[in-house]
C-alpha positions as CSV (number, residue, x, y, z in Angstrom):
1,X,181.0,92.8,255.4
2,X,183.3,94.7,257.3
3,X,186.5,95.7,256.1
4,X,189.4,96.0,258.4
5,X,193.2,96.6,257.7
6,X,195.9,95.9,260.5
7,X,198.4,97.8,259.5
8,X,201.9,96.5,261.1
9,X,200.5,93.5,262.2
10,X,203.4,91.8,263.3
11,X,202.8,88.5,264.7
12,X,198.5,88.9,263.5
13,X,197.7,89.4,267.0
14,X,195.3,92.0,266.8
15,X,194.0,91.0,262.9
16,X,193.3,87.4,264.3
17,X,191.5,88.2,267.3
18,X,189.4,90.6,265.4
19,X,188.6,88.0,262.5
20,X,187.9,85.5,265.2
21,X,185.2,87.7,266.9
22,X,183.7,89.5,264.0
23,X,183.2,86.4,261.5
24,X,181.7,88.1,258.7
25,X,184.5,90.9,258.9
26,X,187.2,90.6,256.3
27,X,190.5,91.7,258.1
28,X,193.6,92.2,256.0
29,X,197.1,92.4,258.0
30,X,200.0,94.2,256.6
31,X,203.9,94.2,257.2
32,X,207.3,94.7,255.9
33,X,208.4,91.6,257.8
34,X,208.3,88.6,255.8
35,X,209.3,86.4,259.1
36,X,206.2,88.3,260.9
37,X,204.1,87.4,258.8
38,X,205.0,83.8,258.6
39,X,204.3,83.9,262.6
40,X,201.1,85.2,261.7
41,X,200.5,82.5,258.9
42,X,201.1,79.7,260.8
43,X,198.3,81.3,264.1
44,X,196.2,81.8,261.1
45,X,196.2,78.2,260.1
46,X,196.1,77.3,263.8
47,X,192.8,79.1,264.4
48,X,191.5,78.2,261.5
49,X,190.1,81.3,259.8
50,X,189.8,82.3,256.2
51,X,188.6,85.4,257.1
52,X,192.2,86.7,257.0
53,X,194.2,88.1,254.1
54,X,198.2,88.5,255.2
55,X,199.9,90.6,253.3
56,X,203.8,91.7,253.2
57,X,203.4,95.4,252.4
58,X,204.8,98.7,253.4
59,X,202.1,100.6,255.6
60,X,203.9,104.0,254.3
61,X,203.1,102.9,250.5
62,X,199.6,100.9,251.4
63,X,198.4,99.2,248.1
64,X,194.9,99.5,248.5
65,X,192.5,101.7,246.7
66,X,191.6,105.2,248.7
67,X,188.9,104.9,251.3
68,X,188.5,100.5,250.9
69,X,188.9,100.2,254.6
70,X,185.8,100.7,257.2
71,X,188.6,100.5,260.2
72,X,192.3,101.3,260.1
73,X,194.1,99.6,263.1
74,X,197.5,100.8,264.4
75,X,198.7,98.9,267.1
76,X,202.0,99.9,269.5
77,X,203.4,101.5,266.2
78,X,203.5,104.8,265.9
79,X,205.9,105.5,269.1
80,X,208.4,103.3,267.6
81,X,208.4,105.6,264.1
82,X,210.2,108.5,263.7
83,X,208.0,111.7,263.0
84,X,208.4,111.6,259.1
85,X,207.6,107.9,259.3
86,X,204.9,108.3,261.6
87,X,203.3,111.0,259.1
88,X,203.5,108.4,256.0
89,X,202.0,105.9,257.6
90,X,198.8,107.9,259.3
91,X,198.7,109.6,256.3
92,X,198.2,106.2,254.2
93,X,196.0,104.8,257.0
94,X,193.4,107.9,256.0
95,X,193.6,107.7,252.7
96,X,192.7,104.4,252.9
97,X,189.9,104.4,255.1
98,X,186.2,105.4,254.6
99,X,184.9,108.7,255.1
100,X,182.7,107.2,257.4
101,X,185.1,104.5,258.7
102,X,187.0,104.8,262.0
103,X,191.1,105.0,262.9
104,X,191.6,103.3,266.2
105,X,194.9,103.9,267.6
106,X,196.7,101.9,270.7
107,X,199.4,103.3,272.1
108,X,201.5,103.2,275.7
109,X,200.1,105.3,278.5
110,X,201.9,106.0,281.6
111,X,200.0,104.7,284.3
112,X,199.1,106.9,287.1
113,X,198.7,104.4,289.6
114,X,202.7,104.5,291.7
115,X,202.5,101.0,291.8
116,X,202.1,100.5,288.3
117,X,204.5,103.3,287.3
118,X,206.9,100.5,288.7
119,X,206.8,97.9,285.9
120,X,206.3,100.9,283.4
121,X,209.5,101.7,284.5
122,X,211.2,99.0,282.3
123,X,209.1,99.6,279.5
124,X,210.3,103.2,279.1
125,X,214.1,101.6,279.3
126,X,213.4,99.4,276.6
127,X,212.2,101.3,274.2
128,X,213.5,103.8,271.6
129,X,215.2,107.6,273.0
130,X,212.2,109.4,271.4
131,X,209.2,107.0,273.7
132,X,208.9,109.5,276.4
133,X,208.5,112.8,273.9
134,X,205.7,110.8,272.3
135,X,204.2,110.0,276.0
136,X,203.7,113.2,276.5
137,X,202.0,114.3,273.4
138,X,199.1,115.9,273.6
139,X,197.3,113.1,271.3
140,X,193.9,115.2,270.0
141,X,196.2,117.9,268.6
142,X,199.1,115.0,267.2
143,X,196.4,113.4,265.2
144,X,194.1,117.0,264.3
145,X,197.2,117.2,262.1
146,X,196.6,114.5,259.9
147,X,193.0,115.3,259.5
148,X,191.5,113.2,262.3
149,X,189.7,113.9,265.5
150,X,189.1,111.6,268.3
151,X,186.1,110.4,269.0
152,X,186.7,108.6,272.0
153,X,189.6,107.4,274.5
154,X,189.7,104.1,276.6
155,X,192.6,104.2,279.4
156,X,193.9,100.7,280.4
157,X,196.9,99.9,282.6
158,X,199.4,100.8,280.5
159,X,197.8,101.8,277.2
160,X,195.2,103.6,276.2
161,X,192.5,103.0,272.9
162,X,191.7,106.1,270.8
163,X,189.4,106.1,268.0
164,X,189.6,108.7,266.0
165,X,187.5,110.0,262.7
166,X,188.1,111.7,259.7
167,X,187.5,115.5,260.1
168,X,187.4,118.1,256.6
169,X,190.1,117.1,254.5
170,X,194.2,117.9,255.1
């Protein structure tokens, strides 16, 4: 079966959805916040799924065994992180994943729509003084860094979807 790791999955969003869709998967959610994950216990137990391991776990220090994981998710992380956190944390999220496996990444994208620029607007106020810097990263060279290239980028409203694979070894 599949093996999927959500790493800061809050609230188990993104961990349940995925368990709920791919039933033979086995997704494991990880993060620091105990009262996150009890959120995330109690939508577990709601859907119903076993297929779902919650862990509390720091995704800088991941306690998994190198390259267990066939996809790494981050989800609306990494733009919250400072740089040396971010590192830690993409760097643990490729150590853990298979050589084969995939890193998909979902991050905040400026729309370029005016009228959806709008509503983005607030977004940007809300969040932390580095958010824009990070908008405007050039995301194949950010994540060529840390030994990954991307394979492939979805653009939504206001996000976009990269996945990204392991290149030769950092």
């Amino acid at each position: 079966p599949l093996q999927v790791l959500d790493m800061c999955t809050g609230t188990g969003t993104n961990a349940l959805a995925i368990a709920g869709v791919r039933k033979n998967a086995k997704v494991t959610g990880i993060d620091i916040s105990a009262a996150m994950l009890q959120k995330a216990e109690a939508k577990r137990e709601q859907a119903g799924l076993s297929n779902v391991k919650l862990i509390h776990m720091d995704a800088t220090n991941l306690q998994f065994a190198n390259e267990e994981f066939d996809v790494v998710l981050i989800s609306l992380v990494l733009h919250e992180l400072s740089p040396d956190l971010a590192k830690q944390l993409i760097r643990e999220a490729r150590r853990v994943l298979k050589n084969v496996g995939k890193l998909i990444v979902v991050e905040w994208e400026e729309p370029v729509s005016r009228l959806k620029r709008i509503p983005f607007h607030l977004v940007k106020k809300t969040e932390s003084a580095g958010f824009e810097d990070f908008l405007k990263c050039e995301m194949d060279q950010y994540f060529f860094r840390f030994g990954f290239e991307m394979t492939q980028t979805i653009h939504c409203d206001y996000s976009k979807v990269m996945v990204l694979s392991k290149n030769d070894p950092v």
